[in-house]
DOMIFI-93060 format. One line per 8 residues: number of its first residue (from 1); for each residue x, y, z of C-alpha. Coordinates in Angstrom, 2 decimals. Layout:
N
NUM> X/Y/Z; ...
END
This chain:
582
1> 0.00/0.00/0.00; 2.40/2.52/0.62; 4.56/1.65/-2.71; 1.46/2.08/-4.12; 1.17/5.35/-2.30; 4.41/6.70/-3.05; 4.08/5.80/-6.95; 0.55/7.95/-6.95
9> 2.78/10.56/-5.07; 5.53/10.52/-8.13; 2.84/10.50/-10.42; 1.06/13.39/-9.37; 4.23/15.32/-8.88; 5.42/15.06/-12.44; 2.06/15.57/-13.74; 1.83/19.18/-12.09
17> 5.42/19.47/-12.33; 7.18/18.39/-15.58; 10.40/19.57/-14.33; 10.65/16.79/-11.75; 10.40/14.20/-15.03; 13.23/11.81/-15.22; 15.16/12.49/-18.38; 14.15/9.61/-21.04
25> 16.84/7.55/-22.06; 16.01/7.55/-25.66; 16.77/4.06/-26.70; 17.40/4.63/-30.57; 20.39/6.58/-32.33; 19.12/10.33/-32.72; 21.22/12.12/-35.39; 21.30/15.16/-33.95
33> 21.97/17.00/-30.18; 19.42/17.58/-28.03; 18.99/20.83/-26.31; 18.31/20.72/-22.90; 14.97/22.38/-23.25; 13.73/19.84/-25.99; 15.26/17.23/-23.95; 12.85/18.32/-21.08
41> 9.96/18.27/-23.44; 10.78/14.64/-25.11; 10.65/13.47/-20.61; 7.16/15.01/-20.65; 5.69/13.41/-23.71; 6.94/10.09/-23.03; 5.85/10.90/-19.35; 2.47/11.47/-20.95
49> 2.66/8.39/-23.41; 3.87/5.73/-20.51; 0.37/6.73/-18.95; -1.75/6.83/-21.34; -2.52/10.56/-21.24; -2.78/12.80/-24.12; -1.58/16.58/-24.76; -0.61/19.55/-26.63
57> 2.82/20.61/-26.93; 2.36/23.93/-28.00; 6.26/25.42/-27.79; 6.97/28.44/-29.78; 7.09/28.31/-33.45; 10.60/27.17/-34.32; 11.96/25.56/-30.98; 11.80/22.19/-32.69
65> 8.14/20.36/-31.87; 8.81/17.87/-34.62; 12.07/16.42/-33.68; 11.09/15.95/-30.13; 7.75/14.20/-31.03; 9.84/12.03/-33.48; 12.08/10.83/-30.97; 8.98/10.45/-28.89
73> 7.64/8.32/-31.61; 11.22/6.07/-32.95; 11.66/5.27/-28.57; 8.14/3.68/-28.68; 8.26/1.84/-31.48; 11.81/0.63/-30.43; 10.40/-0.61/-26.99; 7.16/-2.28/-28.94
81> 9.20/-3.96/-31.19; 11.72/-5.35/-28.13; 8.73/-6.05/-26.13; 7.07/-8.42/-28.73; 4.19/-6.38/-28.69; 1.54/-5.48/-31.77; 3.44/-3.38/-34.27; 1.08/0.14/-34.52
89> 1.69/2.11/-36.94; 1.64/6.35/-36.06; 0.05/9.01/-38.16; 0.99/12.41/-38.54; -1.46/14.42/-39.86; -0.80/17.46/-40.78; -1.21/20.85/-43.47; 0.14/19.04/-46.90
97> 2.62/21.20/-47.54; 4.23/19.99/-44.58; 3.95/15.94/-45.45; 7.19/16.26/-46.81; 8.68/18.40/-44.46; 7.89/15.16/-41.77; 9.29/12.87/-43.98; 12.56/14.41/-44.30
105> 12.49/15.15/-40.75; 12.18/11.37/-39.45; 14.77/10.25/-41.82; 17.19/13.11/-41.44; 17.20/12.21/-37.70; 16.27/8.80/-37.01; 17.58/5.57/-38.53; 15.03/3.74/-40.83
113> 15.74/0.72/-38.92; 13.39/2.35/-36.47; 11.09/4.33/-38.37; 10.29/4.08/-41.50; 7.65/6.93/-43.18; 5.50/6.73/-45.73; 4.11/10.12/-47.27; 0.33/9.01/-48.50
121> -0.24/11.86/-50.38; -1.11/12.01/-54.35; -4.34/10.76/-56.62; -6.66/8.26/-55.58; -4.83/5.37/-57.91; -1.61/6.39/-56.01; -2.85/6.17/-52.54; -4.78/2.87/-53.17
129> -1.16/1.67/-54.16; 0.35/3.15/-51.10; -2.62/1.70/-48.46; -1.26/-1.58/-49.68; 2.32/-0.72/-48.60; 0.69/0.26/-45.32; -1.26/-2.77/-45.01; 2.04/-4.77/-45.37
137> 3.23/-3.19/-42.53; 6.98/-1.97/-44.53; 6.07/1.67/-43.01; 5.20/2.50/-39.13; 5.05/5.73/-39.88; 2.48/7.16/-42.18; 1.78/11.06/-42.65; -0.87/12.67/-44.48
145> -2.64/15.47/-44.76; -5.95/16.92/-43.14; -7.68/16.46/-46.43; -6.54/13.19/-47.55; -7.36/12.02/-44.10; -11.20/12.86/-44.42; -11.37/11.65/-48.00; -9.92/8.11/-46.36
153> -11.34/8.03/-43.20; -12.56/4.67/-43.93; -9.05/3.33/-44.35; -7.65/4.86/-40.99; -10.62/4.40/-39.30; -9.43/0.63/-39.94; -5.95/0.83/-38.15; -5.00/1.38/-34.94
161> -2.61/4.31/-35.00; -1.19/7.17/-32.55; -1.92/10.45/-33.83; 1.16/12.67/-33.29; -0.18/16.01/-34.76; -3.15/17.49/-35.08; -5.49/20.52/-35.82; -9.08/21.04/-35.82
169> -9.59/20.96/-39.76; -11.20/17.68/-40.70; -11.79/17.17/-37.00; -14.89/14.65/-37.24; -12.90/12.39/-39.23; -10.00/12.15/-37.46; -12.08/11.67/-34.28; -13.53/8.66/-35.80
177> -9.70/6.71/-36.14; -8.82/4.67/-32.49; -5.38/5.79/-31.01; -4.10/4.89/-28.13; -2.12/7.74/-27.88; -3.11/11.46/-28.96; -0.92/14.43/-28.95; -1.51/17.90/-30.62
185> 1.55/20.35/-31.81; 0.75/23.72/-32.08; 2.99/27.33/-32.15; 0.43/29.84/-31.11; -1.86/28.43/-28.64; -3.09/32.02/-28.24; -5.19/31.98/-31.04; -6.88/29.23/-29.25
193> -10.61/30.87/-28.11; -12.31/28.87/-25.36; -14.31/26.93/-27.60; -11.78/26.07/-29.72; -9.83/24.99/-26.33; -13.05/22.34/-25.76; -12.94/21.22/-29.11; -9.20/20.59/-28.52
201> -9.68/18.39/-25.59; -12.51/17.07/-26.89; -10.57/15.28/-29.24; -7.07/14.31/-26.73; -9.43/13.50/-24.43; -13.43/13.67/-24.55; -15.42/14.17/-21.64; -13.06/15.79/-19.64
209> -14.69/19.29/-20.51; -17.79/17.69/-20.43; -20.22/18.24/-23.86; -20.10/21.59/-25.66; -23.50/22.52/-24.07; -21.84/21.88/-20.56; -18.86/23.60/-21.39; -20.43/27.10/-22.33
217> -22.40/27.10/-19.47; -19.72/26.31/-16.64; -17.16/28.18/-18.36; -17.56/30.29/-21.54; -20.76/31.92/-20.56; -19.18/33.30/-16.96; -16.44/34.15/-18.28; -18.01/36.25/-21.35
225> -20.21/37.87/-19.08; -17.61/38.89/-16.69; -15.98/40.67/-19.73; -19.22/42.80/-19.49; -17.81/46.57/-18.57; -21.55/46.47/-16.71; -21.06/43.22/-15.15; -21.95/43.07/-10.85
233> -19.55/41.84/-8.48; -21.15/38.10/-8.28; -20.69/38.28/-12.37; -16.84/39.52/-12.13; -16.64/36.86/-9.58; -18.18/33.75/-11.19; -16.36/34.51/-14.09; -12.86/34.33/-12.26
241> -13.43/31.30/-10.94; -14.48/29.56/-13.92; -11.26/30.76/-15.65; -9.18/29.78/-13.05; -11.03/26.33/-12.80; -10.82/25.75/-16.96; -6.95/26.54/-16.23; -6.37/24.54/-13.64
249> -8.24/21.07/-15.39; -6.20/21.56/-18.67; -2.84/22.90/-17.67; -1.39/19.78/-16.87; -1.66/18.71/-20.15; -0.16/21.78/-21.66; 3.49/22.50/-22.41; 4.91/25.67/-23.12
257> 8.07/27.16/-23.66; 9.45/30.60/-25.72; 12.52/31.50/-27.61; 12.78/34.34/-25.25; 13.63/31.64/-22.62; 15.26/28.96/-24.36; 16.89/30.56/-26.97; 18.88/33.26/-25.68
265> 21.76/32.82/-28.81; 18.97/33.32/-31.43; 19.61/36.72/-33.17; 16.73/39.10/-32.98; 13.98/39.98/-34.92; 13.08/43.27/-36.19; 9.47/44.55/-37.59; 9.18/47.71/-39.45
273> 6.24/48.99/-41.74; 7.87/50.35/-45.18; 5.05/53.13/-46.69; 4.87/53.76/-49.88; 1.94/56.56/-51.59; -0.25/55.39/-54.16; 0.61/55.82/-57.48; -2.07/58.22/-59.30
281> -4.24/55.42/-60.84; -4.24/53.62/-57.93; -5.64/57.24/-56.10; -7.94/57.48/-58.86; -9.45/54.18/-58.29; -9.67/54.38/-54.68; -11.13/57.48/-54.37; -13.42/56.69/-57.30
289> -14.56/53.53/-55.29; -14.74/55.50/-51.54; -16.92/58.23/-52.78; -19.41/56.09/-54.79; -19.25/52.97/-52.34; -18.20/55.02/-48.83; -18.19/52.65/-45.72; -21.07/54.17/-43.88
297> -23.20/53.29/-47.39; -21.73/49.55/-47.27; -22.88/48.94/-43.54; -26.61/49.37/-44.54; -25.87/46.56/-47.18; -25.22/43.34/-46.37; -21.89/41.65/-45.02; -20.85/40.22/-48.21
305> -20.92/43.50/-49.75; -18.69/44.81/-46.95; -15.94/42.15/-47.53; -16.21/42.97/-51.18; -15.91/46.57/-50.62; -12.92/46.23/-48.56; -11.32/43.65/-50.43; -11.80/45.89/-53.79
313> -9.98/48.34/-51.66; -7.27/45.94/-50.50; -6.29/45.16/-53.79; -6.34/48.76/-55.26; -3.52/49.11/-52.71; -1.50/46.34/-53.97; -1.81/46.22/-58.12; -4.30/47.99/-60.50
321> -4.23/44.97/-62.57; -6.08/43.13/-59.49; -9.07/45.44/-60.10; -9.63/46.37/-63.73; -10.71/43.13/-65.09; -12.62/43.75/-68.24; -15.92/44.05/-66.37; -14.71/47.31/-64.45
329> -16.73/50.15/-65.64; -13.77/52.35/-65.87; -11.45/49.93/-67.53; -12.03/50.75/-71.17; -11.52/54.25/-70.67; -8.03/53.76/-68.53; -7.19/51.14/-70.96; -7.04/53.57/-73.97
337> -5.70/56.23/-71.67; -2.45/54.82/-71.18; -2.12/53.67/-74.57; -2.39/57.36/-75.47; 0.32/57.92/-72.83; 2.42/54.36/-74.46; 2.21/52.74/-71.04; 0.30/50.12/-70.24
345> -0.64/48.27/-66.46; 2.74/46.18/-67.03; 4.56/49.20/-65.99; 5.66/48.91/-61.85; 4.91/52.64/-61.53; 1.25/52.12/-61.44; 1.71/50.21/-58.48; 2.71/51.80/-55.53
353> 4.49/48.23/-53.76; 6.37/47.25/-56.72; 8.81/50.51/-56.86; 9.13/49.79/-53.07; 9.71/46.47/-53.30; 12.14/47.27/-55.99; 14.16/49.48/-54.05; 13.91/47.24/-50.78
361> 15.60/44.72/-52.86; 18.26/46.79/-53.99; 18.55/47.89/-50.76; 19.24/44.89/-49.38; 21.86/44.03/-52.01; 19.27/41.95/-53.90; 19.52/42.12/-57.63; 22.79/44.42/-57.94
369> 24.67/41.34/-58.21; 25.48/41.48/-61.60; 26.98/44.69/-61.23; 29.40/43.44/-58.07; 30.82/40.58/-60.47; 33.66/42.30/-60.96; 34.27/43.37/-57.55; 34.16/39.00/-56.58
377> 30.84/39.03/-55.64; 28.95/35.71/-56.73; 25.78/35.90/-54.47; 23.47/38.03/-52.33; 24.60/39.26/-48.92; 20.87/38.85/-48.27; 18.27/36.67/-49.21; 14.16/36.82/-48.54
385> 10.95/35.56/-48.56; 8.41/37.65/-50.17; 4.75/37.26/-49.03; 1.44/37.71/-50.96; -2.16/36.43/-50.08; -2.89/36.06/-53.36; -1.49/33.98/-56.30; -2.28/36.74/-58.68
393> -0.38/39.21/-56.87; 2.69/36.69/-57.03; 2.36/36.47/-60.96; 2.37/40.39/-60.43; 5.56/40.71/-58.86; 7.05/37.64/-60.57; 6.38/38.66/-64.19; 6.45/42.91/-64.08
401> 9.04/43.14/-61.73; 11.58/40.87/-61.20; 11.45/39.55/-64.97; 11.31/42.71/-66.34; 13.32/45.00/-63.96; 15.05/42.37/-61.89; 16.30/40.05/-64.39; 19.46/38.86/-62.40
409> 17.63/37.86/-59.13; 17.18/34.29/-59.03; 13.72/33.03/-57.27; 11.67/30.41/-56.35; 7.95/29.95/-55.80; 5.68/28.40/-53.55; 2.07/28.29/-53.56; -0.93/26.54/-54.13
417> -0.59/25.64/-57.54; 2.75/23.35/-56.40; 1.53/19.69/-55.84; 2.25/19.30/-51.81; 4.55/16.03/-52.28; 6.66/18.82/-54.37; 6.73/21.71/-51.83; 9.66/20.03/-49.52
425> 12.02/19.96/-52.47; 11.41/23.70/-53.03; 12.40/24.09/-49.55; 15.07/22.34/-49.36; 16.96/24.01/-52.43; 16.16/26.87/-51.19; 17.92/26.49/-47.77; 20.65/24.79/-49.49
433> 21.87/27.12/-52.70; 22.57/30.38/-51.76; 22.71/31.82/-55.11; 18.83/31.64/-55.14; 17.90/35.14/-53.95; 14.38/35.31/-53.08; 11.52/32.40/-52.32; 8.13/33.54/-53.56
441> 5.02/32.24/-51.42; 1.64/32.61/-50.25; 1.04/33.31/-46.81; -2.00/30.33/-46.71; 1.03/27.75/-48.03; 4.57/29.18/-47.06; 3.53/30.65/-43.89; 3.12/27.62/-41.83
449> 5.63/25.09/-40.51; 8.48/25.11/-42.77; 11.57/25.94/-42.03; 13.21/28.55/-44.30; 16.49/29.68/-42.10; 18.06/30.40/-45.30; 16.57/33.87/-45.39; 17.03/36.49/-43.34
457> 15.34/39.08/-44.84; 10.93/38.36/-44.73; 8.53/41.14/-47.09; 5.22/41.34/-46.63; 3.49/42.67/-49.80; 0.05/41.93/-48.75; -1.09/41.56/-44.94; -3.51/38.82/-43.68
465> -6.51/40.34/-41.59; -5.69/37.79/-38.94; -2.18/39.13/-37.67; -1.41/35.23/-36.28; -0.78/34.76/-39.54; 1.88/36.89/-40.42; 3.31/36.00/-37.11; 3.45/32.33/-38.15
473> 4.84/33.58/-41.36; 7.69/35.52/-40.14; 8.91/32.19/-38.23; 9.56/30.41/-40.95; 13.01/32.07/-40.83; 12.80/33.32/-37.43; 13.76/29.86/-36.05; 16.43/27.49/-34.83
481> 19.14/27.97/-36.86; 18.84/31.23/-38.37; 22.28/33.34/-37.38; 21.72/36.53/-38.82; 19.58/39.41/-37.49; 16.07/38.47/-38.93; 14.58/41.77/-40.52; 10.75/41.98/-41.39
489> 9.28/44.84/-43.60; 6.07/45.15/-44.84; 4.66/47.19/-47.60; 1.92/49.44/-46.55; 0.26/52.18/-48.68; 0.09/55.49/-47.09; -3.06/57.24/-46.44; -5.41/54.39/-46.80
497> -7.77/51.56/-45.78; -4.80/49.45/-45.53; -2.39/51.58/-43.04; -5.58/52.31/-40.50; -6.07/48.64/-40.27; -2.52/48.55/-39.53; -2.84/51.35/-36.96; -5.17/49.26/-35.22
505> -4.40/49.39/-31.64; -5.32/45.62/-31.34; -3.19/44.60/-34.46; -0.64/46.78/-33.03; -0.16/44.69/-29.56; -0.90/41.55/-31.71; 2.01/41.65/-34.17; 4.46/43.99/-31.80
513> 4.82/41.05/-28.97; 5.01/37.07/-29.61; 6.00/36.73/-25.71; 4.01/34.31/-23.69; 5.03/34.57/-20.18; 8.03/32.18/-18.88; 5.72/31.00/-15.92; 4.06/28.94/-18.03
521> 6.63/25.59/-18.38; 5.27/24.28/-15.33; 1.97/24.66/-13.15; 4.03/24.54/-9.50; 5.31/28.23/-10.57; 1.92/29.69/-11.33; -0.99/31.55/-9.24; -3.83/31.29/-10.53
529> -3.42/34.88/-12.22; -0.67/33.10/-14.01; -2.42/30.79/-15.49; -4.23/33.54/-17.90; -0.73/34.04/-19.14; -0.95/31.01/-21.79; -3.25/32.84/-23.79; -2.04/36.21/-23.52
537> 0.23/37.73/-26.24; 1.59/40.90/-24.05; 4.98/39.88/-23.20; 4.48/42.62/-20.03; 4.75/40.97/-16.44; 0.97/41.15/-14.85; 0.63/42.80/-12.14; -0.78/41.18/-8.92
545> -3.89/41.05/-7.99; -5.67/42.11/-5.02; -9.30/40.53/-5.84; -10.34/37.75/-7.29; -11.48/39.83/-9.94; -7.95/40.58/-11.56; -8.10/37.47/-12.99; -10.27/38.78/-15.89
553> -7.59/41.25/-16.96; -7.04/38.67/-19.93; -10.46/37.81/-20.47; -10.33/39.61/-23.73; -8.12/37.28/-25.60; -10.49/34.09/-24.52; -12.68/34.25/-27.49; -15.80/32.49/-28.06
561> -16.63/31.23/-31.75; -18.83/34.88/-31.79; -16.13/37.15/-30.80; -13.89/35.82/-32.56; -15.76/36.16/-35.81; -16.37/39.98/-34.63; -13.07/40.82/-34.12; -12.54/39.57/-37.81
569> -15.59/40.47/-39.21; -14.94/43.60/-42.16; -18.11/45.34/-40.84; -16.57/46.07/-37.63; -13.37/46.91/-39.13; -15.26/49.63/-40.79; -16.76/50.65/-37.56; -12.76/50.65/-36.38
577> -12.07/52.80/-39.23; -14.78/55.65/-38.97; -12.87/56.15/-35.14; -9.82/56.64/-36.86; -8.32/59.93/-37.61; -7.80/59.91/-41.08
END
């Protein structure tokens, strides 16, 4: 009984305490060193997997959550196999332009003696050909992505597998597969909202948050209307002890750690906005769209014709060409206009970002090598990653300037038109020949998970509305082994619809501050006002609190589905925008 005793004791103590782990003995070859803080994370998720728990390892983009899972992953399979126990196969599922990315991964670290992937990616004919490698059990490690995963359910539904990364797209499906072990990777846990926190848990572990319906009422609904600036004292009261009970039942199975922390050696980043004024066609069009379709018209309209409205607007900021399609009543008359004036919408001055970008490159020793030959110079002192949200504004950039203005800069591209078995190899040439100055990409493709330390230099031409995004983006070089200063510019027209959502106080403290506070790797350092602290972006120490109360000073970035939406939603940008000084 008290062996017994004492084992609950040890168990309990690691569970609210990872630092107390043992460190893991990790029983296969692991091509690469360990840092101590990874090291610490691979004792907590093979704490978690020896008992049968489930978690989220939500570290800070670019601290390395694949290679500690994969060890993770290679040490179980190892003991299985030794054991003479059932041979499971894991699953990775994650976005496909990362199914290469964990492929490489597993075999650039681990031995295919122990694990041995199989990307299952590709047509139907192809993956019906692949199911029947994975049916002869030669792989034990399969990855695939969100998509292909719902289209197949009914083959992984079949297997027995351990799910070692996972999101909430195609959620129902993957639900449906039996694992006995569940873990979710994620880089910004922040833009977690409380219901997307359930629906997390829901699938590691259901029932421990109770049903949806059981959820909102214990928790999201006390806690939203403690947020209330008219809410009582009982109200502000409920609401903190909700959020510190929510805390307190998932924290254990959260782990958390920053670059701030860990990675004191890693060079810094630095954000600056680069403005640019529209060029006259562009001011033409703009102010020929705000005075016949002005915001405070588009709010009695519906919401679909606000998001048009502002999206016309957003793309009159970055290219002309992105708005007169031959369906624009002024586009005949502009057309023939500069063909008086022998120009035509190829030329970068009708854009205000392309100049910029021009000159940012130059600036940055991009595209002048040609002219250093003779001085010895062979490549770049600089290289970057330039970002659009759309794949029109790529062929934009691609085609008018660097083709026809640029012709010595040597680029990739990565977006949605690249088949995702085909997006690693982009990568990796990339990060491996330096004489290719620039990497093209989409922020919905390029600006999640890949590792892209080969640049130091990251452009925004176009901004995403959620700033997460562009957070994530900036990573990709950001990361472990980048050495160089990491600079970020983006592109932002002067004077218009694009640089007052910019302004926005909220995407201001958003984008400004990735620091999640330190007290997080562990729940024997944290009050409960500390708990708040995994979902809050400002990297500014809390104060503390002298009432229960103070607990809802982060209230604001636990989001329900609704707020969420309205904190996205173009109509109340618009609002935003009439409070703005122009």
């Amino acid at each position: 009984m008290r062996a017994r005793r004492q084992r609950d004791k040890d168990f309990l103590e690691q569970l609210f305490n990872p630092k107390s782990i043992k460190d893991y003995k990790i029983p296969v070859p692991v091509s690469a060193e360990l840092r101590s803080y990874q090291q610490a994370g691979v004792n907590w998720l093979r704490f978690l997997y020896e008992y049968g728990l489930h978690g989220v390892l939500c570290d800070d983009m670019g601290l390395g959550k694949t290679i500690q899972s994969i060890v993770v992953v290679a040490g179980s399979h190892w003991e299985r196999a030794h054991q003479r126990r059932d041979q499971l196969p894991s699953l990775v599922v994650c976005p496909p332009t990362l199914t290469g990315h964990w492929v490489f991964e597993v075999n650039k670290f681990i031995d295919s003696k122990y694990l041995r992937p199989l990307q299952y990616v590709g047509p139907p004919t192809e993956r019906e050909r692949l199911r029947a490698l994975a049916r002869a059990d030669k792989y034990n490690l399969i990855v695939a992505s969100y998509d292909i995963v719902r289209k197949d359910i009914d083959f992984f539904s079949t297997i027995k597998s351990c799910i070692k990364n996972g999101k909430t797209k195609a959620f129902k499906a993957i639900k449906q597969i039996v694992a006995n072990h569940r873990l979710i990777l994620s880089g910004t846990p922040i833009q977690n909202n409380v219901l997307e926190l359930w629906s997390l848990f829901d699938f590691l572990m259901p029932g421990l948050l109770g049903t949806e319906r059981q959820f909102t009422a214990r928790y999201s609904r006390p806690i939203l209307a403690a947020r209330d600036p008219k809410a009582t004292p009982h109200q502000l009261q409920a609401g903190a002890l909700a959020c510190e009970a929510l805390h307190r039942q998932v924290l254990p199975f959260l782990l958390r750690r920053v670059k701030e922390d860990v990675l004191r050696e890693l060079p810094p980043k630095i954000t600056q906005d680069y403005y640019c004024e529209l060029s006259p066609l562009q001011r033409r069009l703009y102010e020929h769209f705000a005075r016949d379709h002005a915001p405070q018209h588009a709010l009695a309209h519906s919401q679909t014709h606000v998001f048009q409205a502002l999206h016309y607007l957003q793309n009159v900021c970055n290219h002309p060409k992105l708005v007169l399609t031959p369906e624009h009543p002024e586009a005949a008359r502009i057309s023939a206009e500069l063909a008086a004036q022998r120009s035509s919408l190829d030329d970068i001055h009708h854009s205000a970002k392309l100049p910029a970008l021009k000159q940012l490159l130059l600036d940055c020793g991009i595209g002048t090598v040609a002219s250093d030959a003779e001085n010895g110079a062979v490549v770049s002192q600089h290289r970057a990653l330039v970002f659009c949200q759309l794949k029109k504004m790529l062929d934009i950039v691609e085609q008018d300037l660097l083709r026809a203005h640029l012709p010595t800069v040597t680029h990739l591209r990565l977006d949605g038109s690249v088949p995702p078995h085909q997006r690693h190899a982009i990568v990796t040439r990339f990060n491996t020949d330096v004489s290719i100055d620039l990497l093209l990409l989409t922020t919905a493709v390029g600006g999640l998970g890949l590792n892209l330390t080969g640049a130091d230099t990251v452009i925004f031409v176009e901004h995403d509305w959620n700033p997460m995004k562009d957070l994530q983006a900036m990573d990709r070089a950001h990361r472990i082994g980048q050495r160089k200063v990491v600079n970020v510019y983006r592109l932002v027209t002067r004077d218009t619809l694009e640089e007052k959502i910019m302004g926005l106080q909220k995407f201001k403290l958003m984008t400004a501050n990735t620091v999640i506070s330190s007290e997080n790797a562990a729940m024997e350092t944290m009050g409960t006002e500390q708990l708040l602290d995994l979902f809050q972006l400002s990297g500014q120490q809390r104060p503390q609190p002298t009432a229960p109360a103070s607990l809802l000073d982060a209230l604001p970035d636990l989001w329900d589905d609704k707020l969420y939406e309205e904190e996205y939603d173009m109509t109340n940008f618009i609002k935003s925008l009439n409070n703005i000084k122009s």
